[in-house]
ROSE-4610 file (N, C-alpha, C; in Angstrom, 1 decimal, always signed):
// ROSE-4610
residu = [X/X/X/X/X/X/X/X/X/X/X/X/X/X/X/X/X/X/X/X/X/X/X/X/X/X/X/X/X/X/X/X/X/X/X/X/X/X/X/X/X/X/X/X/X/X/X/X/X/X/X/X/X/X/X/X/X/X/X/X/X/X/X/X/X/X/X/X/X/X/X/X/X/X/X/X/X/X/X/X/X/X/X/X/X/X/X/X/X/X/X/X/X/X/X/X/X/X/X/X/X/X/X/X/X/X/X/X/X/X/X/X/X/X/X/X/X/X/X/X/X/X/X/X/X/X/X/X/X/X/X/X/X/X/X/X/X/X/X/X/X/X/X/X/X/X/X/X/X/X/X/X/X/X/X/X/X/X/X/X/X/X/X/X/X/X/X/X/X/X/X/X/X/X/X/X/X/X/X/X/X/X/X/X/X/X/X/X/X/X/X/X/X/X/X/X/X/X/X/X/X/X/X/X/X/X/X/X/X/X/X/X/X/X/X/X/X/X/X/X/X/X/X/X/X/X/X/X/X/X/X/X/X/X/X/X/X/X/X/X/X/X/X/X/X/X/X/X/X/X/X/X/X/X/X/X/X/X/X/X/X/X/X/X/X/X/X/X/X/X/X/X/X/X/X/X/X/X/X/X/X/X/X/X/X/X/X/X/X/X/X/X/X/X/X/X/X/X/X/X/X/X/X/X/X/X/X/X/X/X/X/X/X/X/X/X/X/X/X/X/X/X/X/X/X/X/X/X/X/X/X/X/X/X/X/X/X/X/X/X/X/X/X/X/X/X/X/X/X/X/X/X/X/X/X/X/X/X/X/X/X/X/X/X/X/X/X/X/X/X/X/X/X/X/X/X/X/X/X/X/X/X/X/X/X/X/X/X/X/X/X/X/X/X/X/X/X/X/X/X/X/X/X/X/X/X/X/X/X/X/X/X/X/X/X/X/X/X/X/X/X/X/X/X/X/X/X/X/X/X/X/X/X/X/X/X/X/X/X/X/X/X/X/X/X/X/X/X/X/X/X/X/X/X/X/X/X/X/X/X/X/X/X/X/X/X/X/X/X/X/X/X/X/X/X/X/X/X/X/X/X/X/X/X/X/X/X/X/X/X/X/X/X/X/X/X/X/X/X/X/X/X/X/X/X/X/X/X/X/X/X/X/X/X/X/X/X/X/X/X/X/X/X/X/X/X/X/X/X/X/X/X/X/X/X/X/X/X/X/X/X/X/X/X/X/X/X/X/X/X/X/X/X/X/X/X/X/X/X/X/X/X/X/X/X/X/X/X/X/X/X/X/X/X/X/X/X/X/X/X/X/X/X/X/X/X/X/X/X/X/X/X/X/X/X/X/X/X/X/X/X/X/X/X/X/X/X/X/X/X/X/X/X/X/X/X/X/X/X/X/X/X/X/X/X/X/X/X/X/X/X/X/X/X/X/X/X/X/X/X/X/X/X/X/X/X/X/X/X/X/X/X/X/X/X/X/X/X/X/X/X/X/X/X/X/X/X/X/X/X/X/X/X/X/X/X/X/X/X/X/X/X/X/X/X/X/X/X/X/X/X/X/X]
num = [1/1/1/2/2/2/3/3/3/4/4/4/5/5/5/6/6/6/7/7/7/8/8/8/9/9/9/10/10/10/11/11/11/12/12/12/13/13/13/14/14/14/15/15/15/16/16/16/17/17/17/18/18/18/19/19/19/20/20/20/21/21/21/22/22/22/23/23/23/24/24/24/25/25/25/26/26/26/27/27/27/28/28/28/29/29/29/30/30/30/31/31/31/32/32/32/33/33/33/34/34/34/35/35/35/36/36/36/37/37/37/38/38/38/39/39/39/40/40/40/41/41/41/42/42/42/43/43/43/44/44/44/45/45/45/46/46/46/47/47/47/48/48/48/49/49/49/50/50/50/51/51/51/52/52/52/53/53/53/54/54/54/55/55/55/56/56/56/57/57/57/58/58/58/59/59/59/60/60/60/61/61/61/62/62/62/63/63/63/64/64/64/65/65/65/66/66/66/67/67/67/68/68/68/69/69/69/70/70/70/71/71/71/72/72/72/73/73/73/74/74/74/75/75/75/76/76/76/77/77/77/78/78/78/79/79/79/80/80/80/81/81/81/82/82/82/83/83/83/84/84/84/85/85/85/86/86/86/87/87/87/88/88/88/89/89/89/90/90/90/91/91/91/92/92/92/93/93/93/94/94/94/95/95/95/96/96/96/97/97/97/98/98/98/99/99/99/100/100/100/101/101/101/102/102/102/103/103/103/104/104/104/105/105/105/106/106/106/107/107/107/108/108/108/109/109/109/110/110/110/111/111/111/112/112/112/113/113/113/114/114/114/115/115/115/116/116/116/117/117/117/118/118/118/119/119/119/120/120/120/121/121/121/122/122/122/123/123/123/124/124/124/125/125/125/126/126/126/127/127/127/128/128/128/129/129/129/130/130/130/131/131/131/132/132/132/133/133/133/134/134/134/135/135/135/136/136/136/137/137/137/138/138/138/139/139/139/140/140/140/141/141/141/142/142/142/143/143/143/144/144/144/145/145/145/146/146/146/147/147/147/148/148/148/149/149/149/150/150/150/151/151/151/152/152/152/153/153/153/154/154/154/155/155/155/156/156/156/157/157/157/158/158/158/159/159/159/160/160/160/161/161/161/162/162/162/163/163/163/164/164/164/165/165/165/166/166/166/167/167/167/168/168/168/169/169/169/170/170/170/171/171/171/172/172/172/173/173/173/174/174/174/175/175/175/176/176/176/177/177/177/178/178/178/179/179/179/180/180/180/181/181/181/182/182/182/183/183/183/184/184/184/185/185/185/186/186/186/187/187/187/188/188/188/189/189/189/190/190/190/191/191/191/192/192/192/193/193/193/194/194/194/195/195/195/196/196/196/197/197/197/198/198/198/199/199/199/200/200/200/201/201/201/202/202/202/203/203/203/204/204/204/205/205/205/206/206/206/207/207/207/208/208/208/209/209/209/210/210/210/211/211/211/212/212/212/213/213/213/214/214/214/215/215/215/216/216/216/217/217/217/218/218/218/219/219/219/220/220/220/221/221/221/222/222/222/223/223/223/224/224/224/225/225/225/226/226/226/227/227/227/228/228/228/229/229/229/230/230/230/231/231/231]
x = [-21.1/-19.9/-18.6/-18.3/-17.6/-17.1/-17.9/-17.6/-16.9/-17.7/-17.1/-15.4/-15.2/-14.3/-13.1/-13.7/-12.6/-12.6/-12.8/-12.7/-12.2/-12.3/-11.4/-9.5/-9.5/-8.3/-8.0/-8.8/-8.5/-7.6/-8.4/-8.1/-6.4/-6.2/-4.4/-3.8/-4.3/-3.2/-2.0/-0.8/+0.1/+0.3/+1.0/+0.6/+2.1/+2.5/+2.0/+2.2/+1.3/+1.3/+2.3/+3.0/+4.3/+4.0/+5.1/+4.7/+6.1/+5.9/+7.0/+7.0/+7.1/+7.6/+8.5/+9.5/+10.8/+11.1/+10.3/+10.0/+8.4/+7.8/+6.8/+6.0/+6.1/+5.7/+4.8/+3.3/+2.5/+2.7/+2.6/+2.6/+1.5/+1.9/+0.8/-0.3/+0.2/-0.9/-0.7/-2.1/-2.2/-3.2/-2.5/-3.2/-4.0/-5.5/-6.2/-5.7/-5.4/-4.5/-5.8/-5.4/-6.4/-7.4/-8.9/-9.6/-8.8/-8.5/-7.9/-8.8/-8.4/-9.2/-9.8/-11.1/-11.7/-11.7/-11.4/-11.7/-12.7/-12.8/-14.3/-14.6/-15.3/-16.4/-16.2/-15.7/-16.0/-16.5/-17.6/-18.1/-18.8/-18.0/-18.1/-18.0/-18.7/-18.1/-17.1/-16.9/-15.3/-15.3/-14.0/-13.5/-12.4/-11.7/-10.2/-10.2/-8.6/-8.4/-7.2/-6.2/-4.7/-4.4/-3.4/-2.8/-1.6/-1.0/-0.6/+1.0/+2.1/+2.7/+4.3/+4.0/+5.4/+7.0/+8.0/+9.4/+9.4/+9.4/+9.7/+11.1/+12.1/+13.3/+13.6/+13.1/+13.0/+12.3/+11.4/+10.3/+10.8/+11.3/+12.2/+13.4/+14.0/+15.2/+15.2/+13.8/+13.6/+12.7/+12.0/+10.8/+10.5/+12.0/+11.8/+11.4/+12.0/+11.4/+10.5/+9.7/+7.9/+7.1/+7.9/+7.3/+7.9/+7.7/+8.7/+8.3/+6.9/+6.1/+6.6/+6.9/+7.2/+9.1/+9.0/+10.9/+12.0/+11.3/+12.3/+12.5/+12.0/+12.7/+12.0/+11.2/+10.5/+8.7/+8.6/+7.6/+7.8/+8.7/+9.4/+10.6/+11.1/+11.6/+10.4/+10.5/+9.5/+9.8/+9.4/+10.5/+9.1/+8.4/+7.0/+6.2/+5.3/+3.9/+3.4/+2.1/+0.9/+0.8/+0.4/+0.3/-1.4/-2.2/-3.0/-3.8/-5.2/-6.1/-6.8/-6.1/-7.5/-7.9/-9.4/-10.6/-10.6/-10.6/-10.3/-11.7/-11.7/-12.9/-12.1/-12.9/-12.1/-11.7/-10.8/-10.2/-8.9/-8.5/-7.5/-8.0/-9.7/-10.0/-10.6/-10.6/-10.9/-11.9/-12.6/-13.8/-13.0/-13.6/-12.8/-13.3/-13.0/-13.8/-14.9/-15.6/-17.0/-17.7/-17.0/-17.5/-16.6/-16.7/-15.8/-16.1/-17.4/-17.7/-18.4/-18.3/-17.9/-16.5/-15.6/-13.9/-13.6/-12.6/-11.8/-11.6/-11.9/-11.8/-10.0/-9.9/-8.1/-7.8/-8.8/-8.9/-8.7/-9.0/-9.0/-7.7/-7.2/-5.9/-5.0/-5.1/-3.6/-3.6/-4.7/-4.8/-4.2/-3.9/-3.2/-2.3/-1.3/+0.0/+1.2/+0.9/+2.0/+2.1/+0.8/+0.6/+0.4/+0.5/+0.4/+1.1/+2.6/+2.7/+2.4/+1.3/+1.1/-0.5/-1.1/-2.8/-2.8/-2.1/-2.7/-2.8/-1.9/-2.4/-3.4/-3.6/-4.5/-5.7/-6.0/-7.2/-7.4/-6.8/-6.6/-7.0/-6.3/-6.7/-7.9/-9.0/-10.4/-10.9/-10.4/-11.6/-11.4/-10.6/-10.6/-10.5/-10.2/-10.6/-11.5/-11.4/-11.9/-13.5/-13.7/-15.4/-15.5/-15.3/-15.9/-16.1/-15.5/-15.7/-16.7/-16.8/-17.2/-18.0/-19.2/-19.5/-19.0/-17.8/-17.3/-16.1/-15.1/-13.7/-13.5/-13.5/-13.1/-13.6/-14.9/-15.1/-13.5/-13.7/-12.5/-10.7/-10.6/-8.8/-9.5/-10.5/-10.6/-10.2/-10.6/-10.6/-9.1/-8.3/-7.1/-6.0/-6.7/-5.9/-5.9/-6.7/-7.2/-5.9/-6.0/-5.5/-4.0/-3.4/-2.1/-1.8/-2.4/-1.4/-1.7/-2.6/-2.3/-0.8/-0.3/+1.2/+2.4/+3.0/+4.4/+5.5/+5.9/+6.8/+8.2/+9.1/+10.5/+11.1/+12.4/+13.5/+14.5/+13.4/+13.8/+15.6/+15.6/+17.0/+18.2/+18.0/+18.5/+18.8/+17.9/+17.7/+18.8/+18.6/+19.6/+21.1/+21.5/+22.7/+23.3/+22.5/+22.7/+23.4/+24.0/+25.0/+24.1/+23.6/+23.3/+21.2/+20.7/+19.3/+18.6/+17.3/+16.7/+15.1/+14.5/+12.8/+12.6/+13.3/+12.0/+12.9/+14.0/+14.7/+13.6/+13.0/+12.3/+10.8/+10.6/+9.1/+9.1/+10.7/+10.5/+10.6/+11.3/+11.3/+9.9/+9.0/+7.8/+7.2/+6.7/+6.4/+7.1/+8.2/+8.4/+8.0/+7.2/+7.0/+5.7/+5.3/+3.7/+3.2/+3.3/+3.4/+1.9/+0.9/-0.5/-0.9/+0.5/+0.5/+1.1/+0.7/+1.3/+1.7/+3.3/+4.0/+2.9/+2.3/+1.3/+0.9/+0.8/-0.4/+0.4/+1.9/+2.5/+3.2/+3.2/+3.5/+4.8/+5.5/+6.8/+7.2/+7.3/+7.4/+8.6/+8.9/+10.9/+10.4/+11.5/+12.0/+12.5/+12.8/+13.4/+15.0/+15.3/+16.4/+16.5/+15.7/+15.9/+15.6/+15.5/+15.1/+13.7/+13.8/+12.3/+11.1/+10.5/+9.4/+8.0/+7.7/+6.4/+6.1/+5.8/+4.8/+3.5/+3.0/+1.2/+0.8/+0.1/-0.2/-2.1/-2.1/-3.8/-4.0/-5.5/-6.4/-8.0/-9.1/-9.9/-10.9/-12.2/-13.5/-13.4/-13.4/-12.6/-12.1/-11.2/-10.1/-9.2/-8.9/-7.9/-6.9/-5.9/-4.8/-5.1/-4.7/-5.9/-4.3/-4.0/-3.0/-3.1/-2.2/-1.8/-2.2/-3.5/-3.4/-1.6/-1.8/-0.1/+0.8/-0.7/-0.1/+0.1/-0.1/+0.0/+1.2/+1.4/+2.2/+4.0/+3.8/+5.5/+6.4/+7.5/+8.8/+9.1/+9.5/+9.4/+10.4/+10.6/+11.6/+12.6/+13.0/+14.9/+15.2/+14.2/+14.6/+15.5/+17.0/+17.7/+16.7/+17.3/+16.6/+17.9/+17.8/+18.4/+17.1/+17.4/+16.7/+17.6/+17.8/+17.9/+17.2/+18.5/+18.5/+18.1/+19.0/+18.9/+18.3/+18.7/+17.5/+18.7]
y = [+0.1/+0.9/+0.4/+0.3/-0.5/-1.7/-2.5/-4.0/-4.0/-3.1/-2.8/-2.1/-1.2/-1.1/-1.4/-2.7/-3.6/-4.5/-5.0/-6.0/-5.0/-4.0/-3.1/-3.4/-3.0/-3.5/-4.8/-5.5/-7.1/-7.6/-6.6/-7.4/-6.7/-5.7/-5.8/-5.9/-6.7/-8.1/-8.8/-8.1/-9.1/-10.5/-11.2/-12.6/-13.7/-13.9/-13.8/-12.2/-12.2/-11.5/-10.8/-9.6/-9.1/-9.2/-9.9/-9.8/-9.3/-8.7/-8.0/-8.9/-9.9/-10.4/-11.9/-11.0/-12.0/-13.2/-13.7/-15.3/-14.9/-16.0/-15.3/-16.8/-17.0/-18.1/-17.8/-17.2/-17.5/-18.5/-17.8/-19.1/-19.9/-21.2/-22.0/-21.7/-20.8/-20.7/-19.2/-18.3/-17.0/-16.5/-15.7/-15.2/-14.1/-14.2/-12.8/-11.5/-10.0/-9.1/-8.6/-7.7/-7.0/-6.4/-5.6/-4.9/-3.5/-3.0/-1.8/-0.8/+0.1/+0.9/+1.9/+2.1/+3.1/+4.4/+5.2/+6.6/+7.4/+8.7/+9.2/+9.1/+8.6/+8.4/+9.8/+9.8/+10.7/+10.2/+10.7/+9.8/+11.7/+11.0/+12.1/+11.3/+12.2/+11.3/+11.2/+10.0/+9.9/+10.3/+10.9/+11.7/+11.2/+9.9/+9.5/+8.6/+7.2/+6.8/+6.7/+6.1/+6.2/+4.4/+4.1/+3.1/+2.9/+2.9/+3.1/+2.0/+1.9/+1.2/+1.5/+0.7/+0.7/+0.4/+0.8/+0.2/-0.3/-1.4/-3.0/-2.4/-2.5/-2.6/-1.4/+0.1/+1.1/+1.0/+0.6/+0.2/-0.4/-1.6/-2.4/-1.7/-1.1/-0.5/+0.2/+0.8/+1.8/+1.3/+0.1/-0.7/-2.1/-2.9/-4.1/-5.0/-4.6/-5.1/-5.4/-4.1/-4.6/-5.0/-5.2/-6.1/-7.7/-8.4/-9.5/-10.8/-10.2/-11.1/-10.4/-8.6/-8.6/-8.5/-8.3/-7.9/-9.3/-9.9/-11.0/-12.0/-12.2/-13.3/-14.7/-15.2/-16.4/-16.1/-15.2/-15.0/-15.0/-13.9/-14.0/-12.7/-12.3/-11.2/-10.6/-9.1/-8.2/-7.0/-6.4/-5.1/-4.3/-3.6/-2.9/-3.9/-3.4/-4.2/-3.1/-4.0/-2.9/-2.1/-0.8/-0.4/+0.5/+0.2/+0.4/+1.0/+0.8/+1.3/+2.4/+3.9/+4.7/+5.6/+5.6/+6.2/+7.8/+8.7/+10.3/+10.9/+12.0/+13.1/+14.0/+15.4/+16.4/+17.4/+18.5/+19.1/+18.7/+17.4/+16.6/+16.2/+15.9/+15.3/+13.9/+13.1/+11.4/+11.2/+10.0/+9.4/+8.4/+8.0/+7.0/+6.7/+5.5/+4.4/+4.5/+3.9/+4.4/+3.3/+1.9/+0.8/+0.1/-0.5/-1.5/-3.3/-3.3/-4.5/-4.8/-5.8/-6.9/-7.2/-7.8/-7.9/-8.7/-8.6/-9.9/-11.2/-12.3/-13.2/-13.8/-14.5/-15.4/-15.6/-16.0/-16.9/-15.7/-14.6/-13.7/-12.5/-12.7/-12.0/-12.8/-13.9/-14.8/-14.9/-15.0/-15.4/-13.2/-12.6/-11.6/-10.9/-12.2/-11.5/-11.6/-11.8/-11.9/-10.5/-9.5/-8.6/-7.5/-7.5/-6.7/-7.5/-7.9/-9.0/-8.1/-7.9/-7.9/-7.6/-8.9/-8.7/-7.5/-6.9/-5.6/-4.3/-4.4/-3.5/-3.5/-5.2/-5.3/-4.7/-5.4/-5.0/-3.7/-3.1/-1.6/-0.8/-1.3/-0.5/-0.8/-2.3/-2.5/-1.2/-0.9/-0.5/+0.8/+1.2/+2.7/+3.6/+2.7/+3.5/+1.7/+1.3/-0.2/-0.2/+0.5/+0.3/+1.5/+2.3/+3.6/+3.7/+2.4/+2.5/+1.1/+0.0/-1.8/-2.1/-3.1/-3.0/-4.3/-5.1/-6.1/-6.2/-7.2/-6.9/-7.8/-8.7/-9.7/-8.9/-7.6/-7.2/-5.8/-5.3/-3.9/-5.0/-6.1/-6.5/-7.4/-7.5/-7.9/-6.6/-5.8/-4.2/-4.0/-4.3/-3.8/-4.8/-6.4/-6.7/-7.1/-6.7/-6.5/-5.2/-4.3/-3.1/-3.3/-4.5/-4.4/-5.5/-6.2/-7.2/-6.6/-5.5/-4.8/-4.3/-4.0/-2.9/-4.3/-3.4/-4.1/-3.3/-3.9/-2.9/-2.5/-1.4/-1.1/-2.0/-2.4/-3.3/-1.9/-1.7/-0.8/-0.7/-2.4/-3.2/-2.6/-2.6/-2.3/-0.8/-0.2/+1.6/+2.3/+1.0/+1.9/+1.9/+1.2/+0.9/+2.5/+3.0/+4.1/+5.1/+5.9/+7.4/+8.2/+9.4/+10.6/+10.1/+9.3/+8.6/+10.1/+10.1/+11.3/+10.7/+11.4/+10.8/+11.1/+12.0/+11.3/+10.0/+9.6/+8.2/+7.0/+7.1/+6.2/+6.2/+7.5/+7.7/+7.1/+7.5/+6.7/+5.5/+4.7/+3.5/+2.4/+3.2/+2.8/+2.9/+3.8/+3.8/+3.2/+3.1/+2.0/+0.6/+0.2/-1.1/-0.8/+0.3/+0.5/+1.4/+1.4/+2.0/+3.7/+2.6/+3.5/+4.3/+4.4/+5.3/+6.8/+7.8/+9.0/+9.5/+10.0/+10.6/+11.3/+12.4/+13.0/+12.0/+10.5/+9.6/+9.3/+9.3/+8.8/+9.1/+9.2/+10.3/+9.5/+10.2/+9.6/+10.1/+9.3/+9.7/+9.3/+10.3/+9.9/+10.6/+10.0/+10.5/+11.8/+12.6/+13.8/+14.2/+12.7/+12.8/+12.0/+12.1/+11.9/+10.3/+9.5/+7.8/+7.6/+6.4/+6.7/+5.3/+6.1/+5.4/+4.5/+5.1/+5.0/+5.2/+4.6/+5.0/+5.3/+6.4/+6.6/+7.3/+6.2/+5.6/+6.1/+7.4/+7.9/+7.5/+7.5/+7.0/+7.5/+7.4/+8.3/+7.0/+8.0/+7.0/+5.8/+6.0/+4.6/+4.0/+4.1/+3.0/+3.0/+3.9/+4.2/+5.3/+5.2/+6.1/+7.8/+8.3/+10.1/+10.5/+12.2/+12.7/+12.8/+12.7/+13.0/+14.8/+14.8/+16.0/+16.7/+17.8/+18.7/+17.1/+17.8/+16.7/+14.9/+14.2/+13.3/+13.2/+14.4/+13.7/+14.0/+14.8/+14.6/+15.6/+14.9/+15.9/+15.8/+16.5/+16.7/+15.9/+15.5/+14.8/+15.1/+16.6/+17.0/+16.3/+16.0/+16.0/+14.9/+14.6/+13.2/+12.4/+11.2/+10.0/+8.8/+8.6/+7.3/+5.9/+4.6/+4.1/+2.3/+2.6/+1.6/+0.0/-0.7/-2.2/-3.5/-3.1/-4.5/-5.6/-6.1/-7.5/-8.3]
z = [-10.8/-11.3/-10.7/-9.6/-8.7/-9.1/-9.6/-10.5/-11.3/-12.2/-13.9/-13.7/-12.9/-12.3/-12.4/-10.9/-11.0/-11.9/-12.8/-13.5/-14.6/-15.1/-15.8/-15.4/-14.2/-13.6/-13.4/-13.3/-13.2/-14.3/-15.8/-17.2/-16.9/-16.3/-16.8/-15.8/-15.0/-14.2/-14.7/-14.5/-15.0/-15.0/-15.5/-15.7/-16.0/-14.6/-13.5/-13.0/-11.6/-10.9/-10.3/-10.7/-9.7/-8.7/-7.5/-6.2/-5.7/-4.4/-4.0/-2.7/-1.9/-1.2/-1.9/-1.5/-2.6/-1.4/+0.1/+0.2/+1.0/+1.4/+2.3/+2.6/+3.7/+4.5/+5.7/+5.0/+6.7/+7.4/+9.1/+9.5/+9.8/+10.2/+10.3/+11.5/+12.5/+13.2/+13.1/+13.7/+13.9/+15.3/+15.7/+17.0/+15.9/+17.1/+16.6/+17.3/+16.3/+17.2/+17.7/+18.7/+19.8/+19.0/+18.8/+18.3/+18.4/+17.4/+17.4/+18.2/+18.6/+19.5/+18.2/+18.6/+17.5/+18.1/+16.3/+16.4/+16.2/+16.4/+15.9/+14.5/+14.3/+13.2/+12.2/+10.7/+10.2/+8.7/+8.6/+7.5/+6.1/+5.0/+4.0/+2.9/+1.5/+0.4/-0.1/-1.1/-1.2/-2.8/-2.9/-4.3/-4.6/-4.2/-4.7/-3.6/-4.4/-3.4/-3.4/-2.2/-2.6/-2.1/-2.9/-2.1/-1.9/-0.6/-0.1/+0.4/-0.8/-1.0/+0.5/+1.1/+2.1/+1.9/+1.8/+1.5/+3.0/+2.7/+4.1/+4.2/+3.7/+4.7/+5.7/+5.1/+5.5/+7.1/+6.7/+8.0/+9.1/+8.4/+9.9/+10.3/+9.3/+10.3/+11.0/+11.6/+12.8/+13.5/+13.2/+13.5/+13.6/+13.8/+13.1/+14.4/+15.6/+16.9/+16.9/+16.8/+17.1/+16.2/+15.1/+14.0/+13.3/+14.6/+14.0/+12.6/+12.4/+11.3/+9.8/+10.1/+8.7/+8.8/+10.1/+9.8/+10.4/+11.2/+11.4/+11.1/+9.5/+8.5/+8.5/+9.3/+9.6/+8.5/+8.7/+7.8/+6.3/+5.9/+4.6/+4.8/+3.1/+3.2/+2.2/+2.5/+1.6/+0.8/-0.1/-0.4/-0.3/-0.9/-1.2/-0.3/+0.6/+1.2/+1.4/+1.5/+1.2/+2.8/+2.6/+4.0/+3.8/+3.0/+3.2/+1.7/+1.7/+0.5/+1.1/+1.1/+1.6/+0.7/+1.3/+0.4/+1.0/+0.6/+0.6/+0.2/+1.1/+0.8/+0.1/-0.3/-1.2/-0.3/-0.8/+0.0/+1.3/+0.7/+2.2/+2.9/+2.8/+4.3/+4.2/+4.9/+5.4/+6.0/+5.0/+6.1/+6.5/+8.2/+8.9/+9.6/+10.3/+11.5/+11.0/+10.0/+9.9/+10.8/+10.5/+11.6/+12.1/+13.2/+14.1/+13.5/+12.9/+12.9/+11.3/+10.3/+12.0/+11.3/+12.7/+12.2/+11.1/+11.0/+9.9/+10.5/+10.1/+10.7/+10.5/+10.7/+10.6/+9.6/+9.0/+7.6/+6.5/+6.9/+6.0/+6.3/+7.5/+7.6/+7.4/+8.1/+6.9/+5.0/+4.6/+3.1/+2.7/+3.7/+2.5/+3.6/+4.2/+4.9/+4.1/+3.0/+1.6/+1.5/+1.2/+0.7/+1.4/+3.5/+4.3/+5.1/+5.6/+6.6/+8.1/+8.3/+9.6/+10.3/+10.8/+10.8/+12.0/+12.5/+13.5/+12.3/+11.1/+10.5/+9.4/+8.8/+8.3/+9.3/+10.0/+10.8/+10.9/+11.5/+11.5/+10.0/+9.1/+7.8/+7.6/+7.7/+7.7/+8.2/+9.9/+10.9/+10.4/+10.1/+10.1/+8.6/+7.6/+6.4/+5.4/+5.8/+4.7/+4.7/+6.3/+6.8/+6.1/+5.5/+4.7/+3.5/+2.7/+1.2/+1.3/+2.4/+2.0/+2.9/+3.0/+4.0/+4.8/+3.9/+5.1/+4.5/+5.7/+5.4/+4.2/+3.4/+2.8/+1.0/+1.0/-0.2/+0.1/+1.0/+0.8/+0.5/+1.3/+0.9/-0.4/-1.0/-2.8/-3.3/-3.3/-4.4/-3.6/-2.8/-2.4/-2.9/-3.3/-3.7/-4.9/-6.0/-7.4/-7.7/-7.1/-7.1/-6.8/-6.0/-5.6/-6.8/-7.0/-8.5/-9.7/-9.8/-11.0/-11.7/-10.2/-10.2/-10.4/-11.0/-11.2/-10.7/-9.7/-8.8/-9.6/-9.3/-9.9/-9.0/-9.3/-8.7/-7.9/-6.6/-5.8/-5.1/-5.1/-4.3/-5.8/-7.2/-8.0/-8.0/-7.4/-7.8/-7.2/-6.0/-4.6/-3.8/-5.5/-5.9/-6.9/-7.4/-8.6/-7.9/-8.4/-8.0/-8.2/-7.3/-8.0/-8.4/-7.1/-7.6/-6.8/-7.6/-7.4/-7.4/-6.9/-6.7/-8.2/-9.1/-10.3/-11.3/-10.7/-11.3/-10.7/-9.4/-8.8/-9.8/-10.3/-10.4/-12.3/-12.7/-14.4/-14.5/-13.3/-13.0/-13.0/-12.2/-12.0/-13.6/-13.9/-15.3/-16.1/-16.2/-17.3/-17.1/-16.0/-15.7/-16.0/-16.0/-15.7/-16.3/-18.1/-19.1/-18.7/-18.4/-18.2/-17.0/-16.4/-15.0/-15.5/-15.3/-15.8/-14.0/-14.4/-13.5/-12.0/-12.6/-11.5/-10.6/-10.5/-10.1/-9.1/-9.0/-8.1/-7.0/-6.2/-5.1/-4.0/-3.6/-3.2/-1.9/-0.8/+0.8/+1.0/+1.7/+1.8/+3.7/+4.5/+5.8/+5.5/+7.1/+7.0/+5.8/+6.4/+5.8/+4.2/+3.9/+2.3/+2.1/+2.8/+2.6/+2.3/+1.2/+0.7/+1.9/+2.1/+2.9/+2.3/+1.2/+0.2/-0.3/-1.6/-2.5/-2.1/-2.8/-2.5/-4.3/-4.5/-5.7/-6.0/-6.3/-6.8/-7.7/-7.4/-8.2/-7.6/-9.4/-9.3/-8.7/-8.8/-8.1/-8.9/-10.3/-11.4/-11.0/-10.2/-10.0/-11.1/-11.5/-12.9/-12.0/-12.7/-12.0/-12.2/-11.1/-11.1/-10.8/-11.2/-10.7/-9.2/-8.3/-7.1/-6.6/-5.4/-5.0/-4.1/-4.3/-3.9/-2.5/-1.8/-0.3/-0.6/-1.4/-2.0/-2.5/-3.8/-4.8/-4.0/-3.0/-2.4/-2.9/-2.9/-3.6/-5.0/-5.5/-6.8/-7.7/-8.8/-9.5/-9.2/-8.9/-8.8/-7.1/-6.5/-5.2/-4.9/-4.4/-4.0/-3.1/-3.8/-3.0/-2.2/-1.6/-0.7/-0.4/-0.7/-0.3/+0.6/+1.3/+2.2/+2.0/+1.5/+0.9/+2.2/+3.0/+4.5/+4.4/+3.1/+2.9/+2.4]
């Protein structure tokens, strides 16, 4: 079921592929990051998944220090990176850490720092929600990244130029690029103060776009939006 799936989503792969890191230069060498420290084990079935789309410049400008692979320019620039594929139980709750092992190897956290530039979070998203849907890392960032060139991102850098932008100008934006997403599916994270942080993008055990549960789908269309350019 899982196959047929993805290869459902495979077939409407844009062509080429939208990619949201506008340069991106792994580098030639990579340290392995530390083994994330593991959490308790919660293992349940899964009823949805979300993926979990980050606004890069947002990120670095409260964060750019301690992340100098996605924010200080030698790696690439980025607008949308992936911040994670998680697999959801019903009711708001998460299976997690289900395993520590076995890790990602090098080979497999550089071939998708285009699409996460940073292997402590890649790793991290493995150990703590990737070991709950896959049983190794290289099948969960396939289905994550089957799933991330499906999407055709909005020209966020363009949005956040507009007078008067509102979370559902962000949310018609995206559907117009991505005709077979219906509004519900997309859920919209903004800071206290109204800057948008991320997309979180539902979807059912299909892998087809599901409406967004309440805590998901965010603030509502009338809500103002700000989104912070720094690129």
């Amino acid at each position: 079921m899982i196959r047929a799936a993805l290869a459902a989503v495979a077939l409407m792969l844009p062509l080429p592929a939208a990619a949201q890191a506008f340069q991106c230069r792994p580098p030639a060498r990579l340290s392995m990051p530390p083994a994330p420290a593991q959490g308790q084990a919660v293992r349940m079935p899964i009823a949805r998944y979300t993926l979990a789309a980050s606004w890069s410049p947002e990120h670095c400008k409260s964060r750019g220090s301690s992340d100098p692979l996605q924010c200080g320019g030698k790696t690439g620039r980025f607008g949308f990176v992936l911040h994670g594929l998680w697999p959801e139980g019903a009711a708001g709750r998460w299976p997690q850490w289900c395993s520590s092992t076995p890790r990602p190897t090098l080979a497999q956290l550089s071939e998708n720092l285009c699409m996460t530039p940073s292997p402590r979070l890649l790793e991290h998203a493995w150990a703590k929600h990737g070991s709950c849907m896959a049983k190794r890392p290289e099948a969960y960032f396939k289905i994550a990244t089957i799933l991330w060139r499906s999407i055709r991102w909005p020209d966020a850098d363009r949005l956040s130029r507009q007078g008067g932008l509102t979370v559902g100008d962000l949310r018609s934006a995206f559907v117009a690029r991505n005709p077979d997403w219906p509004r519900e599916a997309i859920g919209v994270d903004t800071s206290r103060t109204g800057w948008l942080r991320e997309l979180r993008l539902c979807y059912g055990l299909d892998y087809l776009p599901k409406a967004c549960p309440r805590y998901a789908y965010g603030l509502r269309d009338s809500a103002a939006l700000k989104i912070w350019r720094g690129l």
